[in-house]
PDB file of N, CA, C and O in Angstrom:
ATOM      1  N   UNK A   1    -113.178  12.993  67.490  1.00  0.00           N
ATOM      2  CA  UNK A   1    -113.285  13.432  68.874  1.00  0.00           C
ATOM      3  C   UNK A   1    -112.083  14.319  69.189  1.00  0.00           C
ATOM      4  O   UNK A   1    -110.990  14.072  68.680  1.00  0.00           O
ATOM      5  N   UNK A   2    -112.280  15.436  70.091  1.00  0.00           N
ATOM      6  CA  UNK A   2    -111.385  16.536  69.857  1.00  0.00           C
ATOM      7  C   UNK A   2    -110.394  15.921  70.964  1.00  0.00           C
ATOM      8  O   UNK A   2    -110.902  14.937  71.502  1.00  0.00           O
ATOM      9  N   UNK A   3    -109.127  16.237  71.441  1.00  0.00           N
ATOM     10  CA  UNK A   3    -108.237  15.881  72.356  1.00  0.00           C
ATOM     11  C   UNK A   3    -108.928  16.485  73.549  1.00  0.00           C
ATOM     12  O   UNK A   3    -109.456  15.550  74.151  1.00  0.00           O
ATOM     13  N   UNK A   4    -109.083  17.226  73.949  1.00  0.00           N
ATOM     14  CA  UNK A   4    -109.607  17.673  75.180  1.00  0.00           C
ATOM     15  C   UNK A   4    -110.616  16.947  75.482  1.00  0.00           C
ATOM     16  O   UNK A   4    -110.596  16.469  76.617  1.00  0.00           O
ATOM     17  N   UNK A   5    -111.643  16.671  74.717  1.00  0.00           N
ATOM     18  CA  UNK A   5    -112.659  15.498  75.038  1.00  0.00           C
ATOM     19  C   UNK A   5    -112.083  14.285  75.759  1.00  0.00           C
ATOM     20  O   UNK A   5    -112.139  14.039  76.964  1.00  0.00           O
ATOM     21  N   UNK A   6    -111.634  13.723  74.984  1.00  0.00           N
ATOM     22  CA  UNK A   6    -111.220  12.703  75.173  1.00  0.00           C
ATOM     23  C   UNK A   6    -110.067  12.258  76.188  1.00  0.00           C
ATOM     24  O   UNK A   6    -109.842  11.056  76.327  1.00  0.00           O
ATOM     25  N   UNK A   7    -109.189  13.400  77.039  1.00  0.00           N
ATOM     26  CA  UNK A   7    -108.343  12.886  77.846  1.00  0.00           C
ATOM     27  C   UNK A   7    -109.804  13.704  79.099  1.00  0.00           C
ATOM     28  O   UNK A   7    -109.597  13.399  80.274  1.00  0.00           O
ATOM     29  N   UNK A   8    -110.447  14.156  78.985  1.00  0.00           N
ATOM     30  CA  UNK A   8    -111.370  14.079  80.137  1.00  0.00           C
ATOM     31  C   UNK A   8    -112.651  13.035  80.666  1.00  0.00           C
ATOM     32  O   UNK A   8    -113.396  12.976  81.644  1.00  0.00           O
ATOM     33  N   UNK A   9    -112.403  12.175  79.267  1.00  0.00           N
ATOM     34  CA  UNK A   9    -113.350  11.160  79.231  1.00  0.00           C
ATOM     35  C   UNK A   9    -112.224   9.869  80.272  1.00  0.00           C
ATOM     36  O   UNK A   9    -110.993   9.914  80.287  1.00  0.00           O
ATOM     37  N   UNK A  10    -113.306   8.572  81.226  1.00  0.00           N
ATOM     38  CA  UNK A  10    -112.686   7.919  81.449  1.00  0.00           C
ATOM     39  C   UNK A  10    -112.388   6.763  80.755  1.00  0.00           C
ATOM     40  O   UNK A  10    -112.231   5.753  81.441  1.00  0.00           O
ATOM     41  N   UNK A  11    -112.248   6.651  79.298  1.00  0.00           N
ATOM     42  CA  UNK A  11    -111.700   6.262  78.311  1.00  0.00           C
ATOM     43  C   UNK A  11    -110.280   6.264  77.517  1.00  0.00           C
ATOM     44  O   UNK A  11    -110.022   7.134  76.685  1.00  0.00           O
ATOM     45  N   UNK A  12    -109.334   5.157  77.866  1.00  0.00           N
ATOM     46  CA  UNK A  12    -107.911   5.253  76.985  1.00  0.00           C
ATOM     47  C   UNK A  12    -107.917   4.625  75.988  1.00  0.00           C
ATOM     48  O   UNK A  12    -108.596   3.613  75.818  1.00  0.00           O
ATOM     49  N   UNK A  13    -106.836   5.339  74.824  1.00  0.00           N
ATOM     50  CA  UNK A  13    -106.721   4.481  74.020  1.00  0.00           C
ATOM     51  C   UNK A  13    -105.394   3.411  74.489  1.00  0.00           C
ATOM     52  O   UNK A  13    -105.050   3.551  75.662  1.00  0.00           O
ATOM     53  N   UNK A  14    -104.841   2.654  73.900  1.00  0.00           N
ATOM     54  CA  UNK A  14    -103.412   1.340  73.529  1.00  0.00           C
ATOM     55  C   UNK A  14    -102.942   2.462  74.179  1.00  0.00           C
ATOM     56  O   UNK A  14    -103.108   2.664  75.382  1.00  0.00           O
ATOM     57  N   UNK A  15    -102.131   3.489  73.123  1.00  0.00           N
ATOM     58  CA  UNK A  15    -101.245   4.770  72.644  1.00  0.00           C
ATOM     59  C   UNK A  15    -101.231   5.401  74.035  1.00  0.00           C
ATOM     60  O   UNK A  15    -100.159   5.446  74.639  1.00  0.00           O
ATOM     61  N   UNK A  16    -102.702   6.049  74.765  1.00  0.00           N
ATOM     62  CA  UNK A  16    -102.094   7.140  75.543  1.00  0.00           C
ATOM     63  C   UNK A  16    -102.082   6.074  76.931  1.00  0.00           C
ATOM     64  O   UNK A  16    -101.766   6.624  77.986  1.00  0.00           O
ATOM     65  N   UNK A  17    -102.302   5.062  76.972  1.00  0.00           N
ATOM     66  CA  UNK A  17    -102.241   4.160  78.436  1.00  0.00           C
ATOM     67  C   UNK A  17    -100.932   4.143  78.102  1.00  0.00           C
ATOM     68  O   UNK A  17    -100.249   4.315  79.112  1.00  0.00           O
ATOM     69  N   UNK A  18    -100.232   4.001  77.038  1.00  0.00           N
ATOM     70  CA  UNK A  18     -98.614   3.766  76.803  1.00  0.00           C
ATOM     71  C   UNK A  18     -98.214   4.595  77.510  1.00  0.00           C
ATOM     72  O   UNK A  18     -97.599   4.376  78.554  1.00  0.00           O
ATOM     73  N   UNK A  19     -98.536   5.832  77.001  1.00  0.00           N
ATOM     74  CA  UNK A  19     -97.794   7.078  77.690  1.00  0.00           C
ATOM     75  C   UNK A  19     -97.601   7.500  78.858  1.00  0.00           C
ATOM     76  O   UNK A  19     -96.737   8.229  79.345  1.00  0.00           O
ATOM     77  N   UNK A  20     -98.820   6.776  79.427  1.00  0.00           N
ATOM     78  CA  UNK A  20     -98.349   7.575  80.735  1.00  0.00           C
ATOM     79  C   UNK A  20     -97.467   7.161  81.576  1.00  0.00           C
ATOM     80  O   UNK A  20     -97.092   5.989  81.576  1.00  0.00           O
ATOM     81  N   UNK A  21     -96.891   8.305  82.636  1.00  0.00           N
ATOM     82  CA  UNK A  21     -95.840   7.230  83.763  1.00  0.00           C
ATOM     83  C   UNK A  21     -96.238   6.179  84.241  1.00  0.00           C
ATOM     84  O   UNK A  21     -97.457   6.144  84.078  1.00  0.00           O
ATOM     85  N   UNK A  22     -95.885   5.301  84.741  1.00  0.00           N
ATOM     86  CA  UNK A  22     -95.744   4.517  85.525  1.00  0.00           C
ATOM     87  C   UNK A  22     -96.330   4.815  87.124  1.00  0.00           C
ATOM     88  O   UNK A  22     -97.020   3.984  87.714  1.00  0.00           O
ATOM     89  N   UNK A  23     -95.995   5.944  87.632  1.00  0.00           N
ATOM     90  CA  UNK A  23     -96.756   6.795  89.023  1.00  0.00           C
ATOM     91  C   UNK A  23     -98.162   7.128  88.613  1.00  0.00           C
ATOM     92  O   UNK A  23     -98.945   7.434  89.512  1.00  0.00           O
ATOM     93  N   UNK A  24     -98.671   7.102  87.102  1.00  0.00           N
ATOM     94  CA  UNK A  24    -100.101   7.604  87.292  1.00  0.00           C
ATOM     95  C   UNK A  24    -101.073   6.502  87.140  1.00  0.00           C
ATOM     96  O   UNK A  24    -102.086   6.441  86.442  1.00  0.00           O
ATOM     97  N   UNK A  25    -100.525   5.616  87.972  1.00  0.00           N
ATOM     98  CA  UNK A  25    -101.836   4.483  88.187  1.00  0.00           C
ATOM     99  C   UNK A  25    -101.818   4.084  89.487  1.00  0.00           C
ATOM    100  O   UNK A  25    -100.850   4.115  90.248  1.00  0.00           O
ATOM    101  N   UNK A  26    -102.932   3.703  89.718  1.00  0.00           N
ATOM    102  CA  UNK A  26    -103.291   3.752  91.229  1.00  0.00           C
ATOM    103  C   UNK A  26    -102.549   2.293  91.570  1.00  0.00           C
ATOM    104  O   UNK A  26    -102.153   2.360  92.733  1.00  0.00           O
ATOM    105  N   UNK A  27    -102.298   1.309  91.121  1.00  0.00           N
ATOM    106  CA  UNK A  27    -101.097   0.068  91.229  1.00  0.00           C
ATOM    107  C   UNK A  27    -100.169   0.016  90.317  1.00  0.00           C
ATOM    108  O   UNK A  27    -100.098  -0.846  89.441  1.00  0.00           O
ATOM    109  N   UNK A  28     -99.445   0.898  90.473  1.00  0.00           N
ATOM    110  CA  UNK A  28     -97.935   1.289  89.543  1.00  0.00           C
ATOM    111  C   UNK A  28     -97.249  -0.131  88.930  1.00  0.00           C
ATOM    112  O   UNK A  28     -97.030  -0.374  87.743  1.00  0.00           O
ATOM    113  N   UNK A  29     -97.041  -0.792  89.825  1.00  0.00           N
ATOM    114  CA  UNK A  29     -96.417  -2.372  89.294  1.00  0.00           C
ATOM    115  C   UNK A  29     -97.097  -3.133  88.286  1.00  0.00           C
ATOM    116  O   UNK A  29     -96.614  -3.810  87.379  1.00  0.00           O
ATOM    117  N   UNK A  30     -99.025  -2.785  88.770  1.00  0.00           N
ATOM    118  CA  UNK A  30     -99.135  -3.472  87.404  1.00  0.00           C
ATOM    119  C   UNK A  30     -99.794  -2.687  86.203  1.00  0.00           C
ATOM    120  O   UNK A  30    -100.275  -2.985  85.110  1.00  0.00           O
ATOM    121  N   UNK A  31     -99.542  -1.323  87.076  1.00  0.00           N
ATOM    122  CA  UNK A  31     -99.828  -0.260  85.392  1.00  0.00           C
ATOM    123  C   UNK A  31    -101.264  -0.446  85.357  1.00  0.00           C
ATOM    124  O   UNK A  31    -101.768  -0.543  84.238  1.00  0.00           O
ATOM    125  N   UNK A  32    -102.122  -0.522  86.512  1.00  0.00           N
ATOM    126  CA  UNK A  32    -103.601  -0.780  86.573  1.00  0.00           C
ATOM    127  C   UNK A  32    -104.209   0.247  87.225  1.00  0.00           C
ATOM    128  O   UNK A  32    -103.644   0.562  88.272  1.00  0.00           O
ATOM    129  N   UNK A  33    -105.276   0.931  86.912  1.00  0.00           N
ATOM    130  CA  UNK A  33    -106.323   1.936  87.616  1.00  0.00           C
ATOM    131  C   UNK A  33    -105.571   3.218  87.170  1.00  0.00           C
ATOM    132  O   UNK A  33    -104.756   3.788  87.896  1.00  0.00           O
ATOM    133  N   UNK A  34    -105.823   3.529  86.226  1.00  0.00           N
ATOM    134  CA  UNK A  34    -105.023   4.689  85.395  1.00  0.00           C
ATOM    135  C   UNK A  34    -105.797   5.965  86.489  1.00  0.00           C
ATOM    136  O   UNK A  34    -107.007   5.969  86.716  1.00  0.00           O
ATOM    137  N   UNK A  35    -104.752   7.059  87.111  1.00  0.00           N
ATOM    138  CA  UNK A  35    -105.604   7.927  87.212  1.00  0.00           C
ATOM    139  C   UNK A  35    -104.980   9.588  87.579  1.00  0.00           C
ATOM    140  O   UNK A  35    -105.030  10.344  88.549  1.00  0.00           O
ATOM    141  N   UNK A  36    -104.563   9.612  86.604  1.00  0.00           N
ATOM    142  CA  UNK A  36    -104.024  10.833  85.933  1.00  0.00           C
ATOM    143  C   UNK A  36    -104.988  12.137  85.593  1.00  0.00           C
ATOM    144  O   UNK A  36    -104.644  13.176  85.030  1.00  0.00           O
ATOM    145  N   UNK A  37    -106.102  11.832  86.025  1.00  0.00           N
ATOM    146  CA  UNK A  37    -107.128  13.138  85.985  1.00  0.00           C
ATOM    147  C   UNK A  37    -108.634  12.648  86.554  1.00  0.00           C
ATOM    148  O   UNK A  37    -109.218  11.573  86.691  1.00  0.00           O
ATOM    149  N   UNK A  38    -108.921  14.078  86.806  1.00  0.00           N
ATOM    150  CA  UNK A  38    -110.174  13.882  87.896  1.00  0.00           C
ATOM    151  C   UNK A  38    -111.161  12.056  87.358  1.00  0.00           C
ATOM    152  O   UNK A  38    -111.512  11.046  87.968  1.00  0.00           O
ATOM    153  N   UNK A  39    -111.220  12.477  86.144  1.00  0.00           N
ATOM    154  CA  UNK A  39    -112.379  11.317  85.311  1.00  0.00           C
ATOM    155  C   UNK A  39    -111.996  10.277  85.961  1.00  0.00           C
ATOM    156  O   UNK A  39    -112.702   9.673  86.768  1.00  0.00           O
ATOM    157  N   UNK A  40    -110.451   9.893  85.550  1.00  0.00           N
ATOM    158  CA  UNK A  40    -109.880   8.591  85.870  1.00  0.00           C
ATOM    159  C   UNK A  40    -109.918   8.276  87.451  1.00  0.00           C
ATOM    160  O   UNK A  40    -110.110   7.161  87.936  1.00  0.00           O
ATOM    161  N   UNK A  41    -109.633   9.837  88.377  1.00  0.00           N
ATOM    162  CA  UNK A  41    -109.764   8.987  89.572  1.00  0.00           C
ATOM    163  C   UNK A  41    -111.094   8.854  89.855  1.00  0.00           C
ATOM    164  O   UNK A  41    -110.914   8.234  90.903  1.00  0.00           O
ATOM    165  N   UNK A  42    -112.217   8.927  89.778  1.00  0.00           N
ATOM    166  CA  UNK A  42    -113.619   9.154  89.688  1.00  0.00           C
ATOM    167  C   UNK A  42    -113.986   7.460  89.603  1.00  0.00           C
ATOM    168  O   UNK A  42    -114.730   6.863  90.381  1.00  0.00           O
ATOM    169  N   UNK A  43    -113.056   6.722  88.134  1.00  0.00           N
ATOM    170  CA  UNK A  43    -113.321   5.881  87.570  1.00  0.00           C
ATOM    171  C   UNK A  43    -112.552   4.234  88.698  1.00  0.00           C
ATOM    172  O   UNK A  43    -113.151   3.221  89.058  1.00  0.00           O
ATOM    173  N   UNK A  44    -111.537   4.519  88.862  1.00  0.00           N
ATOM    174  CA  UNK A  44    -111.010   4.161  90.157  1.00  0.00           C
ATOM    175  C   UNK A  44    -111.583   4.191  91.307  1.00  0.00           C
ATOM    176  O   UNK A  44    -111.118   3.318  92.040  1.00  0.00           O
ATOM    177  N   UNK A  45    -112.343   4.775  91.760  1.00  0.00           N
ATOM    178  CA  UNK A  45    -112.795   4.466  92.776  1.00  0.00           C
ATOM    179  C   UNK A  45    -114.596   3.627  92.248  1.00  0.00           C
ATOM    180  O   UNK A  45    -115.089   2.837  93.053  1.00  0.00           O
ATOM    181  N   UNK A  46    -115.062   3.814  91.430  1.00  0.00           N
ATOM    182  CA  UNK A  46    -116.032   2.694  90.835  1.00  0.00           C
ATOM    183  C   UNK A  46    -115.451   1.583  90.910  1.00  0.00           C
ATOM    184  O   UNK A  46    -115.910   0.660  91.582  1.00  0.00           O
ATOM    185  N   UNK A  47    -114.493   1.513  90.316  1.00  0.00           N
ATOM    186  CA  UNK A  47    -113.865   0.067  89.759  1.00  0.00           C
ATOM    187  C   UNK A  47    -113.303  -0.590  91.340  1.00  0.00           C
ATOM    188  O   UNK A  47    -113.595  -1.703  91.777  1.00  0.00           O
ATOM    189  N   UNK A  48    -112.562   0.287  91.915  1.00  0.00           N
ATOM    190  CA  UNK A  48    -111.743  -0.376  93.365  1.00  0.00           C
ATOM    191  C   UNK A  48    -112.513  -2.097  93.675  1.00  0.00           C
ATOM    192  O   UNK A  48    -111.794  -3.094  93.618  1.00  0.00           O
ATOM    193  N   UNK A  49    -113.318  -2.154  93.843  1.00  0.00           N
ATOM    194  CA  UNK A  49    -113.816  -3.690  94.324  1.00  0.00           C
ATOM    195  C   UNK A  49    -112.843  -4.553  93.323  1.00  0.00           C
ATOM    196  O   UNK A  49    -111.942  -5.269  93.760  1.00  0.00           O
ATOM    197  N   UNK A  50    -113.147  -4.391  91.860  1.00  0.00           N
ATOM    198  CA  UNK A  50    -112.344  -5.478  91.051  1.00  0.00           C
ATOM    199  C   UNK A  50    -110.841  -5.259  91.346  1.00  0.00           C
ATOM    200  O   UNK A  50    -110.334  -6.148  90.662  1.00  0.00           O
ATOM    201  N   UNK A  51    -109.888  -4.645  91.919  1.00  0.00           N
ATOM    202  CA  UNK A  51    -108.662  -4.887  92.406  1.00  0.00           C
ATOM    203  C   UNK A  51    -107.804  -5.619  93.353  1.00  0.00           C
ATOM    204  O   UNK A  51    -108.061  -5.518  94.553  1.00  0.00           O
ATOM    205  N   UNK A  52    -107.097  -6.136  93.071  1.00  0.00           N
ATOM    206  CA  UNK A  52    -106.454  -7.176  93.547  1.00  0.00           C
ATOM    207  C   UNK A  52    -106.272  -7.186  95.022  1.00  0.00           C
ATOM    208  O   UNK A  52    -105.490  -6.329  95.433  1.00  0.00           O
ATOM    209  N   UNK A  53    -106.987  -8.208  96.192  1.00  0.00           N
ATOM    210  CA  UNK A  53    -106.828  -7.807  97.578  1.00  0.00           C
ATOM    211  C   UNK A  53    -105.580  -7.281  98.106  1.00  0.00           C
ATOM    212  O   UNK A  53    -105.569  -6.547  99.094  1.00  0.00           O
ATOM    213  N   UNK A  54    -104.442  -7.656  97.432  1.00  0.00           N
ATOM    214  CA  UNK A  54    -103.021  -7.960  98.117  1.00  0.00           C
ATOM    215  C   UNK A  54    -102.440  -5.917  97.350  1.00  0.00           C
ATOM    216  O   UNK A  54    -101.385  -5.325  97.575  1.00  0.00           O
ATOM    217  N   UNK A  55    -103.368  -5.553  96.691  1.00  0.00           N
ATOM    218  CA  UNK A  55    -102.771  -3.992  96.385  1.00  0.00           C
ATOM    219  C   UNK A  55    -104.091  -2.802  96.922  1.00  0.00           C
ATOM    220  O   UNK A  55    -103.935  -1.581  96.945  1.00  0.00           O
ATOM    221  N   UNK A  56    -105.399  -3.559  97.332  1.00  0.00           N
ATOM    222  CA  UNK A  56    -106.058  -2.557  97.733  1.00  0.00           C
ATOM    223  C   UNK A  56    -105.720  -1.183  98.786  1.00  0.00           C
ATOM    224  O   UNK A  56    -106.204  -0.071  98.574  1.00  0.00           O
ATOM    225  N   UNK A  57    -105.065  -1.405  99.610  1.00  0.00           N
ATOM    226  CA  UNK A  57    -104.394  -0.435 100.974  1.00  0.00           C
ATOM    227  C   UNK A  57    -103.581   0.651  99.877  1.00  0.00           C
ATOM    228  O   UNK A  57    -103.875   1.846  99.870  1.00  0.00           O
ATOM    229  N   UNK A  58    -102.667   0.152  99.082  1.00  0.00           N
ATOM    230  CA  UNK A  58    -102.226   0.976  97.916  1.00  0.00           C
ATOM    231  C   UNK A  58    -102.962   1.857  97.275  1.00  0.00           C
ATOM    232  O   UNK A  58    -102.993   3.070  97.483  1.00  0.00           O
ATOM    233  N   UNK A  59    -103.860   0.945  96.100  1.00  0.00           N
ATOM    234  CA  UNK A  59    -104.832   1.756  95.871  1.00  0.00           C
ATOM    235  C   UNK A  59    -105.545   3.021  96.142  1.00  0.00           C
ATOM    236  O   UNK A  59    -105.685   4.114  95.593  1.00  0.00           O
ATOM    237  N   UNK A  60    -106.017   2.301  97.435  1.00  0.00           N
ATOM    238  CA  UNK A  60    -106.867   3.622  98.361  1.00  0.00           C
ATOM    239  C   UNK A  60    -106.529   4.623  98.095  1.00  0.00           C
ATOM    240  O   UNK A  60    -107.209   5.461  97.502  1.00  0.00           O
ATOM    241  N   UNK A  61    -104.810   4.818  98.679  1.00  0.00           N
ATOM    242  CA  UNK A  61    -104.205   5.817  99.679  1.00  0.00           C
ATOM    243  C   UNK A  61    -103.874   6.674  98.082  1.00  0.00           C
ATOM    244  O   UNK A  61    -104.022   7.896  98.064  1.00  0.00           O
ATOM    245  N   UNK A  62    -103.553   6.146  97.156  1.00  0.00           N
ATOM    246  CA  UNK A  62    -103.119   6.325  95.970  1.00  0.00           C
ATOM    247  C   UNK A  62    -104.771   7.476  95.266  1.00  0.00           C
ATOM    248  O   UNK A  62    -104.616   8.661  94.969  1.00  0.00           O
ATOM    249  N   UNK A  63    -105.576   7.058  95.199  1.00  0.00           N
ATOM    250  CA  UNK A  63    -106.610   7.211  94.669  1.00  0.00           C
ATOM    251  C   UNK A  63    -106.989   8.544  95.913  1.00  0.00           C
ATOM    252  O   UNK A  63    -107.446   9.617  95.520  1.00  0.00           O
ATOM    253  N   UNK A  64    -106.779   8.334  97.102  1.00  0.00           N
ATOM    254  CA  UNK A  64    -106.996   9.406  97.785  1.00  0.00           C
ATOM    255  C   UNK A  64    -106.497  10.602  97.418  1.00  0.00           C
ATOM    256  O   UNK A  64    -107.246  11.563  97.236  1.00  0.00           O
ATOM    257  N   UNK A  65    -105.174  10.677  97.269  1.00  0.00           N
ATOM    258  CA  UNK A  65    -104.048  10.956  97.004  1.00  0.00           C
ATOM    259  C   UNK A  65    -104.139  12.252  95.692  1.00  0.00           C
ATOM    260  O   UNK A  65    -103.870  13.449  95.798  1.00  0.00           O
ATOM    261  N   UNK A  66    -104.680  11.377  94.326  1.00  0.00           N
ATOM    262  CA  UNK A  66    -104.612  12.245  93.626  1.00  0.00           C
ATOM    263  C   UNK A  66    -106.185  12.872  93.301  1.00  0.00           C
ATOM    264  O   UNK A  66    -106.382  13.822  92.544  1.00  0.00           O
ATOM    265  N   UNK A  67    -107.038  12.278  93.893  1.00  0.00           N
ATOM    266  CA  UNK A  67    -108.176  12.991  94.159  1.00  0.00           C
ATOM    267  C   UNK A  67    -108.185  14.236  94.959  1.00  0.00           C
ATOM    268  O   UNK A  67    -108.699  15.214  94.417  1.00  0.00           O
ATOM    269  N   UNK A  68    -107.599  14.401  96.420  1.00  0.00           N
ATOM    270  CA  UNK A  68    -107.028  15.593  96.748  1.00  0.00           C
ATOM    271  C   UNK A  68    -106.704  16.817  95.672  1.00  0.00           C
ATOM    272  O   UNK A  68    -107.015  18.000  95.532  1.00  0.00           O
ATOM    273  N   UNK A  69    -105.905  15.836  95.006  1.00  0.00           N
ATOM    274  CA  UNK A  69    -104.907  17.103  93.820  1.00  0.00           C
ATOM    275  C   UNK A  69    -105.736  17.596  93.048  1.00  0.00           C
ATOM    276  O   UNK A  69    -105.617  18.800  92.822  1.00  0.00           O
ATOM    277  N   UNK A  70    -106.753  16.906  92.443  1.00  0.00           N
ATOM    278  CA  UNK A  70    -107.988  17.077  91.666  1.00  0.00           C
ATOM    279  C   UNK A  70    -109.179  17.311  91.963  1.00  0.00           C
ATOM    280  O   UNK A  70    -110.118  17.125  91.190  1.00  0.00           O
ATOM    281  N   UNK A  71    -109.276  17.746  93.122  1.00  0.00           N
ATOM    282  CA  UNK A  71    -110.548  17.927  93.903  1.00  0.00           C
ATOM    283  C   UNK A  71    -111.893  17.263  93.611  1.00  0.00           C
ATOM    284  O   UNK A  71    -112.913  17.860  93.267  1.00  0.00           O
ATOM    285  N   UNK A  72    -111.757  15.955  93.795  1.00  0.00           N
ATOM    286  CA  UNK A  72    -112.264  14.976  93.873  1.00  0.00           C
ATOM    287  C   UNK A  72    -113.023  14.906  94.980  1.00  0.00           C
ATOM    288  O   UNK A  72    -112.375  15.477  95.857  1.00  0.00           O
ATOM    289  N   UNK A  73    -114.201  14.459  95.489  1.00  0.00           N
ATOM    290  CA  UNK A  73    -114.343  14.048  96.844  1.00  0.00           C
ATOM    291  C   UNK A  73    -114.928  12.584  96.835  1.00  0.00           C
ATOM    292  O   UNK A  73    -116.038  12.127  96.560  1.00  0.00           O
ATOM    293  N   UNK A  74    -113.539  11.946  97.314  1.00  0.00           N
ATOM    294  CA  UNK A  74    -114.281  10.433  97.408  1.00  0.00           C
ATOM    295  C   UNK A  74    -115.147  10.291  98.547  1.00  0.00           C
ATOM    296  O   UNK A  74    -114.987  10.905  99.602  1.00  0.00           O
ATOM    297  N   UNK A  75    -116.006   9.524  98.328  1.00  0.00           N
ATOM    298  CA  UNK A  75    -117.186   9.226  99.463  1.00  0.00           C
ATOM    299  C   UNK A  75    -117.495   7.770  99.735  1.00  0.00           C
ATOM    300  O   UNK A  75    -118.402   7.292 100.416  1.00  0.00           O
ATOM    301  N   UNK A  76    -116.256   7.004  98.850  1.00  0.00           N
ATOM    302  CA  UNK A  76    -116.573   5.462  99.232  1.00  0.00           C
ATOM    303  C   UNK A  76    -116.141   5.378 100.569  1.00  0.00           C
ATOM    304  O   UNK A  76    -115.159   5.958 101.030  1.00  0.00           O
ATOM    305  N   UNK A  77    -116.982   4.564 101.228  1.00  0.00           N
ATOM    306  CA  UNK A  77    -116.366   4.309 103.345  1.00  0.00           C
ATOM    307  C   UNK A  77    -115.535   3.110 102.642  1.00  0.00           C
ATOM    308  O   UNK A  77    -114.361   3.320 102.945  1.00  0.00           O
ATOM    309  N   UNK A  78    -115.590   2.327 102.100  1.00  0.00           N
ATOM    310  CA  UNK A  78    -114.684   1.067 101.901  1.00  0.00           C
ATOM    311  C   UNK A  78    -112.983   1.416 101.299  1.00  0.00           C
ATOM    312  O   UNK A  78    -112.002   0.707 101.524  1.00  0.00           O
ATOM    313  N   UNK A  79    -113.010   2.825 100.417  1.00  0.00           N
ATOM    314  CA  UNK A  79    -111.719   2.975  99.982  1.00  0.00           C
ATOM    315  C   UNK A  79    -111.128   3.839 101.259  1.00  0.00           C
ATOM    316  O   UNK A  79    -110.030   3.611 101.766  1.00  0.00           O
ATOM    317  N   UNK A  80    -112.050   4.880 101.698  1.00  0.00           N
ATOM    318  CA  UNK A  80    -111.441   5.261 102.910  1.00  0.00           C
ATOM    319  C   UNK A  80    -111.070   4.484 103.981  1.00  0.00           C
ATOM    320  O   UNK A  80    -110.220   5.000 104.707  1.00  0.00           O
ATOM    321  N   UNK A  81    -111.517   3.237 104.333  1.00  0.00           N
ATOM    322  CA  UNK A  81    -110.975   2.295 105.106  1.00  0.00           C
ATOM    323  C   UNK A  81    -110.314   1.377 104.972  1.00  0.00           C
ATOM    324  O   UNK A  81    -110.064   0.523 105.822  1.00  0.00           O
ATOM    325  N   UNK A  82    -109.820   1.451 103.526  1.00  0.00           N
ATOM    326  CA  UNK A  82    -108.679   0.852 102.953  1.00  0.00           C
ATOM    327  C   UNK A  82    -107.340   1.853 102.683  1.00  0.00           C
ATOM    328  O   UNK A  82    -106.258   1.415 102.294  1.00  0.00           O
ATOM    329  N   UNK A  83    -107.569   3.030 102.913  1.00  0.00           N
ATOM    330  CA  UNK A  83    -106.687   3.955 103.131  1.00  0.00           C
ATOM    331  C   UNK A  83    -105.852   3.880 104.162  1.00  0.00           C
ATOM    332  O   UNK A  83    -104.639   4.038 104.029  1.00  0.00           O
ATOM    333  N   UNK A  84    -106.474   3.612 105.378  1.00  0.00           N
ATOM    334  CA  UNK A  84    -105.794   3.704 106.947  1.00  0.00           C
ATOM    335  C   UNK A  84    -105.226   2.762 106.874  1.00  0.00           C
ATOM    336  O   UNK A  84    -104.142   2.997 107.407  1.00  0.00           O
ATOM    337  N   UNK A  85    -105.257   1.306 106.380  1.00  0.00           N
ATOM    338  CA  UNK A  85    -104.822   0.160 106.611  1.00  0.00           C
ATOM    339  C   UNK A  85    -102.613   0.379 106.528  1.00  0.00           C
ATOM    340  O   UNK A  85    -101.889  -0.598 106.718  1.00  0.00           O
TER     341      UNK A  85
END
């Protein structure tokens, strides 16, 4: 699988979840909801329900955040109303 494939896929390996900062996950502390490119924030906002109640408001605003940058358009009403919080 060629590299470009694969960092556009929402698929990591061990290796590149290693790599990334620490800022490119949508709950930095626990290095959870990787989302360092459009796929990933795409994939983050699917996943948002399974995240921890006590970091969702984070999340959101986080996932909003770099969806903006990536021209993303989230359309969940539940992450957007976990945004304002």
């Amino acid at each position: 699988m060629s590299e470009v494939h694969r960092m556009s896929s929402d698929k990591l390996t061990t290796s590149e979840r290693k790599e990334l900062d620490t800022s490119e996950f949508g709950i930095p502390e626990l290095r959870e909801f990787p989302i360092h490119d459009a796929a990933h924030v795409r994939a983050a906002e699917a996943y948002f329900r399974y995240a921890p109640e006590e970091y969702k408001a984070q999340l959101a605003r986080n996932i909003l955040a770099k969806a903006h940058l990536f021209g993303v358009n989230v359309k969940s009403p539940v992450i957007l109303e976990w945004a304002e919080k």
